[in-house]
N, C-alpha and C positions, 0 to 999 in steps of 0.2 A: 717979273712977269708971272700972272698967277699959271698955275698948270691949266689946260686945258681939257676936258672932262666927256666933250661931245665931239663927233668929226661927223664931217658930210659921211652917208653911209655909199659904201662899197657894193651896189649892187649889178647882179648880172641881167642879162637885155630882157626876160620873161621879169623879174623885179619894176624895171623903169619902165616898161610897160604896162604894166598896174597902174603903178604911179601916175602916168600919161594918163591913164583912161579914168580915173578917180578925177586929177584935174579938169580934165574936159568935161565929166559929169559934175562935178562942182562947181565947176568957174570958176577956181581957184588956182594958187600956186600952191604947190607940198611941198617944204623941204624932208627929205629923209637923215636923220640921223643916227647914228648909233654911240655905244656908250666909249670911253676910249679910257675909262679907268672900269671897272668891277659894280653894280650896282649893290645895294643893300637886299639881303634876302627878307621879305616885311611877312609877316604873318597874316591871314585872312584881314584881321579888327586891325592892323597898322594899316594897310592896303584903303580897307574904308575909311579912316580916318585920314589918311592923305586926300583921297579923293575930295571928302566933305572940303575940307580946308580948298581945294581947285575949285571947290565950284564955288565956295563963298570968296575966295578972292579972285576968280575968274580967270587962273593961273595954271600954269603946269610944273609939278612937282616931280622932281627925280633923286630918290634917294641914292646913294652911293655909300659902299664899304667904306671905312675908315681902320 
């Protein structure tokens, strides 16, 4: 089984509160996650070159330390 990398995030009631009131103004659902391995530290030009890549394959990118 691979490792898993994200978990539901851990927040306190002033947090999911947000989250509530972003949904309601959205109309959406949010999931919150957080990282559950170390993320990769990217430099300013990595950072936009992820991003570019998100937005031409309409995706969300999350580096991680190795």
């Amino acid at each position: 089984m691979p490792k898993r990398r994200m978990k539901i995030a851990s927040l306190d009631e002033a947090g999911i509160k947000r989250i509530h009131q972003m949904e309601e103004s959205f109309g959406t659902l949010i999931v919150a996650l957080e990282p559950h391995v170390p993320l990769a530290e990217l430099s300013d030009e990595q950072v936009k070159k992820l991003q570019a890549v998100e937005q031409d394959l309409g995706v969300v990118l999350i580096a991680y330390q190795v």
